[in-house]
C-alpha positions, -999 to 999 in steps of 0.1 A, spaced: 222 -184 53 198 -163 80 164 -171 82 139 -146 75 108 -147 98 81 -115 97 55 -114 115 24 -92 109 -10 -84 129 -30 -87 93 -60 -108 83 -45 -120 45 -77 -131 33 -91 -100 36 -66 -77 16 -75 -68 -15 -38 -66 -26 -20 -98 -11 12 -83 -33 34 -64 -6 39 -99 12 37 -124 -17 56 -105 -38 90 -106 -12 85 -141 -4 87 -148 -46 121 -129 -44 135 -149 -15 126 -185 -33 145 -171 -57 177 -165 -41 175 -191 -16 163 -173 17 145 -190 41 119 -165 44 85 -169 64 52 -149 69 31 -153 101 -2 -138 104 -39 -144 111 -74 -147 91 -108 -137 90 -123 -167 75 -101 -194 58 -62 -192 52 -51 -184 20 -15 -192 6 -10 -178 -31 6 -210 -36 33 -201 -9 19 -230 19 52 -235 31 61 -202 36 28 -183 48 21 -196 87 -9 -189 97 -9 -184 138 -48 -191 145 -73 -215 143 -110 -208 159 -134 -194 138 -146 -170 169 -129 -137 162 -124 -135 199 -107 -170 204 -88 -165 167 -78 -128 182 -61 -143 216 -48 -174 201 -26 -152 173 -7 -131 200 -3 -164 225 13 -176 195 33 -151 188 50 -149 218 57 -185 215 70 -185 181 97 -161 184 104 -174 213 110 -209 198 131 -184 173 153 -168 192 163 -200 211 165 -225 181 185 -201 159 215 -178 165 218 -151 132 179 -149 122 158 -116 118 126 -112 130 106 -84 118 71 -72 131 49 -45 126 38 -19 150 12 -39 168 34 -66 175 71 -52 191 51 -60 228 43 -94 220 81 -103 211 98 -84 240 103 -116 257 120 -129 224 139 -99 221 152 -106 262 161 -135 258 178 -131 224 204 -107 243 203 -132 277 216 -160 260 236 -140 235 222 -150 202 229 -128 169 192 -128 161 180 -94 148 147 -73 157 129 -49 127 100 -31 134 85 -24 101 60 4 91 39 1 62 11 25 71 2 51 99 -33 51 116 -55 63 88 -90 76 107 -93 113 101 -118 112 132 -96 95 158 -57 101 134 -43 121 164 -56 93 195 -47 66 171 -11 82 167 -6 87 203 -12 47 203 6 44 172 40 55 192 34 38 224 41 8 206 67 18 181 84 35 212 96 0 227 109 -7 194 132 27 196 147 15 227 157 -19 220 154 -31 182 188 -35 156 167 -19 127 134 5 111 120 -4 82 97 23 64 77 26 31 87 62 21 120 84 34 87 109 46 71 87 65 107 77 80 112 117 87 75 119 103 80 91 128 107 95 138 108 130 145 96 127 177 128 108 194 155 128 185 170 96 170 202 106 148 224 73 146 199 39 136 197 18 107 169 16 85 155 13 51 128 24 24 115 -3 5 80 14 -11 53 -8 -30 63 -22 -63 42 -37 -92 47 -74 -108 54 -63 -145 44 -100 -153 9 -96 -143 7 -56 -151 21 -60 -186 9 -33 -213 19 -61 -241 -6 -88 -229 -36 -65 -222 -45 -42 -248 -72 -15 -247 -103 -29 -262 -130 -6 -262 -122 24 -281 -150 48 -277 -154 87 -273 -163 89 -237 -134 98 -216 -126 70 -192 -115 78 -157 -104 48 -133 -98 43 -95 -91 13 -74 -84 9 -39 -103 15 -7 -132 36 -15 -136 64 10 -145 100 17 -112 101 35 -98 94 3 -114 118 -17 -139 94 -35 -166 112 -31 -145 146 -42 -139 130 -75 -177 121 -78 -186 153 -79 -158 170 -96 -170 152 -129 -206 154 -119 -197 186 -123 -181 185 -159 -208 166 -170 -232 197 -162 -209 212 -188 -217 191 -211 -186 168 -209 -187 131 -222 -164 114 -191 -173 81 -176 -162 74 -141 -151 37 -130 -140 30 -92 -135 -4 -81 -126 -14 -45 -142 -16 -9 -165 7 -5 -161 26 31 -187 51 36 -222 44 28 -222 85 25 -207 79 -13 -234 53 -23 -262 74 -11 -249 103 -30 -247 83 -64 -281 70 -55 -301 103 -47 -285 119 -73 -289 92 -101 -253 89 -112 -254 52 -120 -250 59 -158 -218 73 -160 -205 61 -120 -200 28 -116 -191 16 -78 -177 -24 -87 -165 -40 -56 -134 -59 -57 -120 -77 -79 -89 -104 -87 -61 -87 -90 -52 -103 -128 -86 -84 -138 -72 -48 -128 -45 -45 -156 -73 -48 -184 -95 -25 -162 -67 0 -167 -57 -6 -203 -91 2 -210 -90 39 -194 -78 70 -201 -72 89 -166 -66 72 -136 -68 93 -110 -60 90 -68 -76 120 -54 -65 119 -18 -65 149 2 -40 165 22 -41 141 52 -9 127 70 -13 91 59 -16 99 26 14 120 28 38 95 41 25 61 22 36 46 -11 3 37 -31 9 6 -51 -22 15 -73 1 41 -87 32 17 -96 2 -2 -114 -16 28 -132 26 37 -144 32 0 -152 3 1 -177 17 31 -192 -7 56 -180 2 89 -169 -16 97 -132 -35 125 -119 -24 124 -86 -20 148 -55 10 173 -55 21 157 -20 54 139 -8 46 103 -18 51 112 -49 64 148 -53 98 127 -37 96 101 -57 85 119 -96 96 154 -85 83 176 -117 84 149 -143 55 159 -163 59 127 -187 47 104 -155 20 126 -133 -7 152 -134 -5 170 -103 -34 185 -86 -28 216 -56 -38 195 -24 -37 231 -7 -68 239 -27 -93 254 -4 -121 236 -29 -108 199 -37 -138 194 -57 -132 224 -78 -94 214 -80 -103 186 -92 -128 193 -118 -107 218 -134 -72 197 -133 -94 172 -147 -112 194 -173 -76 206 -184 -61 172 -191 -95 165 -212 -92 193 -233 -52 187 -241 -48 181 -276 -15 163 -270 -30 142 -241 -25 105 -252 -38 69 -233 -4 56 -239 27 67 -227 59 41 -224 82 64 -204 55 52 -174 60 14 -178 97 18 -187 102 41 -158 87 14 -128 104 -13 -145 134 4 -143 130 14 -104 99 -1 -92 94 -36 -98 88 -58 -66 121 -79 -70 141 -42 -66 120 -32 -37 124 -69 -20 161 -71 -28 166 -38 -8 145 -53 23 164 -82 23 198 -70 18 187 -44 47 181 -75 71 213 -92 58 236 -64 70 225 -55 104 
């Protein structure tokens, strides 16, 4: 059996969502691959109760020191790889193909079978600096064009966007999106408790202008002028001090709440106990091209999603009304496009907080062990 080793440039102690590399490593336990994560830290490891198969590469608490110390290490480890094993895979993200060059030369000096993945789970996502950043973005992806045995992507769009720009035709790659743990994000074990009037509108994730955050915020500020009775929850890192000084100088706290983050076991009751979740990102390039894992959550919880009419989703849900709300991204007013896509789901006399075509419909397609079986059996074949 190969071994599995993938590397990443990523602090794990600071995501919010430790799923998209927990989650795979559950999957190869299971079925008996010997599959390891290697990454860095902010301030203390943290292993999920994976030790033996999350590596951390860095030690010193400097960030300079813990910074130089990951790549050195790096190097050397797939090094050490490639000339201790003969059929492995190593996979890397963007920021790392440099680093394991040497690997990769002497992989194909001495002859070994070992494989090379480059694998993209996100593009640059800085509206200020998106075009610099991408320009960056493929210098490094460009070495893995040249010389790796496989792509890895999070959405067929995002596979059409990047690569676009080498006139690749013949490669070999695969999709595996973000899932949802149906254990932990189980509509049986948490049950809507509070059952009031007010209409209950949730968001979690990174909390940004970027993302529209602040376009929400006023959308139901908006509908509340109107005289009506919505509540808005958002829960997450909060980017942009711009949003908390806009819910401060407009005294919002009564119906906004801003909750930083929290355990992920605490999110599915968060949900239950809405009635819209909403992600209001605007038409920008990484939002086109990514695969949100808050909505495979929102879905799993069987709650139908107001969510933008762009192709993350529009490939994934096409028209099904039973699973999204769509919202026109090409709106020349988001706020207003928002407030009245909102404002019409309100007022639906058939709108209901339950709907099991949503859980039934990611269990079916879009639970982490089908999303990690299809990386897997991606590295297998090459």
């Amino acid at each position: 059996m190969y071994k599995f080793h993938w590397l990443e440039s990523k602090q794990l102690d600071r995501v919010t969502n430790f799923s998209p590399r927990v989650e795979p490593l559950k999957y190869a336990i299971e079925n008996n691959i010997k599959a390891y994560y290697y990454c860095t830290y902010a301030k203390a490891p943290k292993y999920f109760g994976l030790k033996n198969r999350i590596i951390y590469l860095s030690s010193f608490k400097n960030k300079f020191l813990n910074a130089i110390e990951f790549r050195i290490r790096v190097v050397l480890r797939t090094l050490r790889v490639v000339v201790a094993e003969k059929n492995s895979v190593i996979m890397v993200n963007q920021d790392l193909v440099a680093l394991v060059m040497p690997a990769f030369f002497v992989n194909k000096l001495f002859r070994k079978k070992n494989k090379f993945i480059v694998d993209i789970r996100t593009t640059p996502t800085q509206p200020e600096t998106f075009d610099a950043d991408m320009v960056n973005f493929h210098k490094k992806f460009n070495l893995a064009v040249k010389f790796f045995h496989g792509f890895s992507f999070i959405t067929p769009f995002m596979e059409k966007y990047v690569m676009q720009e080498y006139g690749k035709e013949n490669y070999n790659s695969v999709n595996w999106s973000s899932g949802v743990n149906i254990d932990v994000f189980n509509p049986n074990v948490h049950k809507r408790k509070n059952h009031t009037k007010t209409f209950k509108i949730f968001y979690h994730g990174g909390i940004s202008v970027s993302r529209g955050n602040l376009n929400l915020i006023k959308a139901i500020e908006i509908l509340r002028t109107e005289g009506l009775d919505i509540e808005l929850l958002q829960v997450g890192i909060i980017v942009d001090q711009e949003i908390i000084d806009y819910v401060e100088r407009n005294a919002l706290q009564d119906w906004c709440q801003l909750l930083p983050p929290v355990s992920i076991e605490e999110i599915p009751q968060l949900i239950a106990d809405s009635d819209l979740p909403v992600l209001p990102f605007p038409n920008f390039m990484p939002w086109r091209v990514s695969s949100p894992i808050k909505l495979m959550e929102y879905l799993a919880m069987g709650k139908k999603v107001l969510a933008p009419n762009m192709e993350a989703f529009t490939d994934v849900f096409k028209s099904n009304k039973e699973l999204l709300y769509y919202f026109n991204t090409n709106a020349n007013d988001q706020v207003l496009e928002l407030k009245n896509s909102i404002e019409a789901i309100y007022s639906d006399n058939n709108f209901v907080t339950f709907n099991e075509e949503c859980s039934n419909f990611v269990a079916k397609n879009y639970t982490w062990y089908k999303q990690a079986q299809r990386l897997f059996n991606f590295a297998q074949q090459l």
